[in-house]
Each structure stands twice: as structure tokens, then as C-alpha cells.
Phi, psi and omega in degrees: 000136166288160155197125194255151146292175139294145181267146184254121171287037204222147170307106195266131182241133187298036177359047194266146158252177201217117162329328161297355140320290225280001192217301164330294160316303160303327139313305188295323171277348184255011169288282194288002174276298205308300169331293194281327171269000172271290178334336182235006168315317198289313198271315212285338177226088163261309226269306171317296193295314184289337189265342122343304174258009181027041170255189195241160188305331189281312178271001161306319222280336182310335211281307215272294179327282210300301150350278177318292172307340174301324161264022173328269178303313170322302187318332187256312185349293184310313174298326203290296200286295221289336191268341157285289171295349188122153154303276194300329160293351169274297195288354153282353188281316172303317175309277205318275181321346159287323178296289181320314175301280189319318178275022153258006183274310172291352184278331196301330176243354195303135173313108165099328170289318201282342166294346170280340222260161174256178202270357160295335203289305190298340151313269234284344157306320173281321163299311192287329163302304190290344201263347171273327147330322209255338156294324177291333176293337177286014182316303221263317187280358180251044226197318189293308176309315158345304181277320172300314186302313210252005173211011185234094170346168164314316184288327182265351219281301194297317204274338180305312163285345143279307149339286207288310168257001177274333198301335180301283186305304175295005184275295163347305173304306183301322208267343174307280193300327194257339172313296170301009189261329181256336187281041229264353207217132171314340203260000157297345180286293190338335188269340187261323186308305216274321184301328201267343191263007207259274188338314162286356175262240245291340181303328184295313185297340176288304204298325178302297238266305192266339167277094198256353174198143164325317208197145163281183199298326206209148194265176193290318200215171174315287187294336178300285193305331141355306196274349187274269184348331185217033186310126188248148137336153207289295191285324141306331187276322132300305169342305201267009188260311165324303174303002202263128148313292202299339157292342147257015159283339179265359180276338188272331209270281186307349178278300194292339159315298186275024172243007157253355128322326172306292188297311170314317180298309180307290197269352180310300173322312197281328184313283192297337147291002185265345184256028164092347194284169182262190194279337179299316180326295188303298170345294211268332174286312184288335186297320186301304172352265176314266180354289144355256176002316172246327154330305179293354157293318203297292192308330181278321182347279176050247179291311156329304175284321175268027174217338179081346184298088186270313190291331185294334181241023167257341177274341179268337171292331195270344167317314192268351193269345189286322214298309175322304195313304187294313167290001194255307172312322171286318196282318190293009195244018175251171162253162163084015185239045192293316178321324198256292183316314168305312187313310197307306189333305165335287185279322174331281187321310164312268184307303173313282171273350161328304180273003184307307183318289198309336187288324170311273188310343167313290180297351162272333138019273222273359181223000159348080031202088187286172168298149169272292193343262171004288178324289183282000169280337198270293192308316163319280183005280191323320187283276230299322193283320197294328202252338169301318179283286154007271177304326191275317188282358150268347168293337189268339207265342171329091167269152171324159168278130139356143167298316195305332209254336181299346182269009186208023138312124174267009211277313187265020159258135154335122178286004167238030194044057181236168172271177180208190176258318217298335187214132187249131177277154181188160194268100168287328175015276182292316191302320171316290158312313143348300169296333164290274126030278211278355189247002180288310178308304173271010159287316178312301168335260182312323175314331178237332174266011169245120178235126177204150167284136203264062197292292174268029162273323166284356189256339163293310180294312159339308200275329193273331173306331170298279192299350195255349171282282222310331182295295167357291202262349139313320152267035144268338180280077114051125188192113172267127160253117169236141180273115161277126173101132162095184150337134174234093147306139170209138193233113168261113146281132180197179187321312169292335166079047163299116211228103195243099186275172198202000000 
């Protein structure tokens, strides 16, 4: 005996995901470890490094600068290639040039190599590296969301653009926190050049080797396919994220958050040797950051996926990241509070950064369906100007140091305790306020002026409601398999699913 299913007469549309997300994912973050932390390596043992390179802390401070701003102008290149060319053209552009950048900070100092080389050469070689990084990064940073809509299910979607956006802020961990553990001597930067390069060389040879196509054969979810269906022009596509209120209130609100995590990374050393603290002290309060930082993806992620609130509680996180910012600003301008600046740190890392993913997946929310690459290279962008500006606006704002504070600075001392140049201690205060000031005004912004429809969360719920009528109403239809010869089975389909043997 036979017995056939019915045939449905209707076009079925498949969902499938592919292994090849998991080696995207994995490349993309170890792209973004490598970057970030030979970038933020340089500041965390500035005093070492500059005294190394026998520059002074002010033109040390260029490596990190300059870096950061390289990815200004890059930031539209980048949207422009990835959303004309492809994912994998980008992400092949970023690999190479990560690769290049580190191996030119390492060759420049590499052991037995460095003695030929003289020690300005071995600066600008390390600059012109950093500076090729920093060109690579918007490649790298403006892709997770990209990749969770278009290679991730629904279900994998949230944690994919947490991973994926969290790999910035732990490469800042890594290079903050563990640089100062290995780094104890100036004759330790070759070592750090070399430890930092080995991640960005297998990451290049991966993003070459293993990213082999834009998109998969077939999309993940409802919405993925949405974005293939409607897919906008380069010059439309600015056009409709610009006209979006609530996108550009969060390109201004979320680029400063995250040039002030930056900055805070950058300036953290110097802040803190001017009030007497060392350098692990300083290291070891941003890794609590960051560390903070992904324990509060996880609990809000959550709280998200069970309540759906997404904007309430990214409005509730920046209520609690100011209040941290005003107790932090105060405690780094004491000596002797190390105990209470870590705890700041703590809860900083919670709220501040914690909520970062979701503000990622918000903004693709709020410009569904816009490209995300594009969306989320705009939200860099915003960090690079912000964070440039930052970082610039302490040189100005820098005052002599206090008397009270010169006998128990550390910034200017020397690793063989002698005194030194490398690094000028100085009264932050007005930088601080400043910095404050300025991220108060744009927590006020989103808090009370962002407003958004959850678009492609409704354009998900639409489509699987389409499809589940079109199911429907296929099974009202009626459809006979006749066995010629033998037996003659029919299977009527119909809401009861009646099954008539003959």
C-alpha cells in the first residue's frame, strides 16, 4: 500500500540558516578584538611608550588620535562600497588593511630588527599603522547588525548583534587591562606590537580566506527578506535615514556615548596619575567597565526579549549611566578613593555600556529598511567626530596642577625613578565638567525627544500573519491522489484533515 500527502498548490517560502554565519561572526569579532585593543594598548602604558619612542606624551597622544580620526572620512567610503559592493567587499577591505596596519607597528619595533631602524622612524611607522587601522575599522564596525539581519534567525538575531557589538569594547578591555601586566619596562613595547599583531594576521587571513559570499542562499527570517525586496539606492538610503527624527537623535545621543567610553579609555591613565593613582589601577577600572558592560547586555538583552520594552529601557539605562558619569567625575579628581572609583566604574559598565546592543538593534528599528551597514557606519561616524572632539578638547581645557597634588603624582615619573617629560600631570576639572556637561545635554535629548515605531519588528509579525492566512486558506482546498491499479487511496485535505480509504 501507498498512501501520498497532499500537494499544496501554493508557492512556500523556505527560511534556512547556514554554518557560515559562525566563521563570519567569528572573523568579524576578532578583526574588531585586534583593532581595538593594539589602539587603545598605546595610551594605557603612555608613559612606557613615549618613553620608548623618545617622544613626549603629547606627540605620543597622536597614535591613538590620529588612528581614531582616520576613520572619519572613511566612515561614508565605507558605507558607499559595503552597500554597493557587498559584505565581503568590505569586509575584505578592512581584513587587509588590519593586517597591514599591525604589521607595520610590528616590524617597526620587532627585536633585533629595531636596532637598525631609528626611533623616530619606528613613531611614524607606528602611526602610519595605526593610521591604517583606523581606516579599516569603519569596514569592520559597521557590519553586525548587517550580519545578524541578513545571515541570523530571530531567535539568534539579539545575541548575534551582542557578540558582534560587544567584540569593540572587550578588544578596549583587552588592550587597557592586560597591556599594563606585560608591559612593566619601555623596552616591553616590541612585545606588545607583537602579541597585538598575531590576532590581527589570523583575523586577515580569515576575512580573505573564509568570507566568500554577501548573503546567504536563502534569507533567515521574514524581515531579512523584506530587505532583499526593497532594497534602496545609495543616495536614497541617505536621504531616508537623515529625513528620520528619531535617527538622528540617536546618531547624536549614541555616537556620544560611545566617544565617551573611548575617551574615557584614552584619558583614563592620565586622569589618574595626575591625582597619584598607577597605571594598573587605571587599566584595571576600564576593564571593570567594559567586563560591567557585558554582564548588563546579557540581564538587559533578557529583559528585552521578555517585555519588549526596548525604548524604556535603554531610557532607563541612560538615567542611571549619567548619574554614574557625575559620581566618577568627582571621585578621579580625589586621591586615596581607589575602592569607590572602582564601584563607580562597576555601575558605569552596567548602564552605560550594557545597553549598547540594544541601542544598535533600536537604531535598525527606527530606519527598517534601511541598509543596516550604512545606518550602523553613520552611528561610528558620529563616535569618531565626537570622540575626536573629546579627546582634543583636553588639551585645552588642561590646567597646571594644584601644589597639593605634586608631591604624589605619578605621571612624570620615570621607570628608573628619576624624574621625567613623558607624560604632564595636569588639573582636569574643567575637562571633566566639560565632559559632563556635554553628555547631560544629550541624555535630556533621548529622554524626552526619541520617539520610534519598532518597524521591523512589526514588519516580522505582519508577514508571518500573511503567511499563516495564505496557510489557511490552503487548507480549505480539497486535492485527490489516485494509485492507479491495486487499491485506490484519497486523502481529502480539508480543516479536519479527513482521510477516506476506498
Amino acid at each position: 500500500m501507498k498512501i501520498l500527502d497532499a500537494n499544496f498548490n501554493h508557492s512556500k517560502i523556505e527560511y534556512k540558516v547556514y554554518p557560515e554565519r559562525w566563521w563570519l561572526m567569528g572573523t568579524v569579532v576578532l578583526l574588531n578584538l585586534a583593532n581595538y585593543a593594539h589602539w587603545i594598548a598605546f595610551p594605557a602604558v603612555a608613559k612606557k611608550a613615549a618613553a620608548y619612542y623618545e617622544v613626549t606624551g603629547d606627540v605620543l597622544d597622536m597614535i591613538p588620535t590620529v588612528s581614531y580620526a582616520a576613520g572619519i572620512p572613511t566612515c561614508l567610503l565605507a558605507t558607499y562600497l559595503v552597500e554597493s559592493r557587498g559584505l565581503k567587499f568590505g569586509i575584505h577591505i578592512g581584513s587587509v588593511l588590519t593586517g597591514l596596519g599591525g604589521f607595520m607597528c610590528c616590524i617597526g619595533t620587532f627585536p633585533g630588527l629595531n636596532l637598525y631602524i631609528p626611533k623616530d622612524a619606528q613613531y611614524w611607522l607606528a602611526l602610519t599603522g595605526q593610521a591604517a587601522t583606523g581606516i579599516a575599522s569603519p569596514f569592520i564596525s559597521c557590519v553586525p547588525t548587517k550580519i545578524s539581519q541578513h545571515w541570523f534567525p530571530d531567535s539568534q538575531r539579539t545575541i548575534a548583534t551582542t557578540v558582534l557589538g560587544m567584540s569593540y569594547p572587550l578588544g578596549i578591555v583587552i588592550g587597557q587591562g592586560l597591556t599594563p601586566l606585560f608591559v612593566k619596562h619601555p623596552s616591553h613595547i616590541p612585545y606588545m606590537n607583537i602579541i597585538f599583531f598575531v590576532p590581527a594576521g589570523i583575523g586577515s587571513v580569515l576575512g580573505v580566506w573564509k568570507i566568500r559570499s554577501n548573503t546567504p542562499p536563502t534569507p533567515p527570517s521574514p524581515s531579512s527578506q523584506l530587505c532583499y525586496q526593497r532594497k534602496m539606492d545609495y543616495i536614497h538610503t541617505l536621504k531616508e535615514v537623515f529625513t528620520n527624527k528619531a535617527f538622528v537623535i540617536i546618531f547624536f545621543f549614541l555616537g556620544g556615548a560611545m566617544s565617551f567610553i573611548s575617551c574615557l579609555a584614552t584619558k583614563m591613565e592620565q586622569i589618574m596619575c595626575s591625582v597619584g593613582y598607577s597605571d594598573e589601577l587605571a587599566g584595571l577600572c576600564c576593564s571593570l567597565v567594559i567586563l560591567s558592560g557585558a554582564f548588563g547586555t546579557v540581564m538587559f538583552g533578557i529583559a528585552s526579549e521578555k517585555t519588549g520594552k526596548i525604548v524604556e529601557i535603554t531610557k532607563l539605562c541612560c538615567f542611571g549611566s549619567i548619574i554614574c558619569i557625575l559620581i566618577l567625575s568627582y571621585l578621579l579628581l580625589m586621591p586615596g578613593v581607589a575602592e569607590y572609583i572602582i564601584g563607580a566604574c562597576l555601575l558605569l559598565g552596567i548602564f552605560a555600556l550594557g545597553v549598547f546592543p540594544l541601542a544598535l538593534e533600536l537604531t535598525v528599528e527606527a530606519t527598517f529598511p534601511a541598509d543596516q551597514a550604512t545606518v550602523t557606519c553613520f552611528i561610528f561616524l558620529s563616535s569618531a567626530i565626537q570622540g575626536v572632539i573629546l579627546m582634543v578638547t583636553e588639551n585645552w581645557l588642561g590646567n597646571p596642577l594644584p601644589d597639593k597634588f605634586k608631591e604624589i603624582e605619578t605621571c612624570s615619573i620615570n621607570h628608573g625613578g628619576e624624574e621625567g617629560n613623558f607624560l604632564e600631570p595636569k588639573d582636569y576639572t574643567p575637562y571633566l565638567l566639560f565632559v559632563v556637561v556635554y553628555l547631560i545635554l544629550l541624555v535630556i535629548l533621548y529622554m524626552f525627544f526619541f520617539k520610534t515605531e519598532l518597524r521591523r519588528t512589526n514588519a516580522n509579525i505582519r508577514e508571518r500573519n500573511l503567511q499563516l492566512i495564505r496557510m489557511g486558506s490552503d487548507l480549505d482546498l480539497h486535492e485527490e491522489n489516485l494509485i492507479p491499479g491495486g487499491l485506490t487511496f484519497i486523502r481529502a485535505t480539508s480543516p479536519r484533515k479527513r482521510l477516506i480509504t476506498c
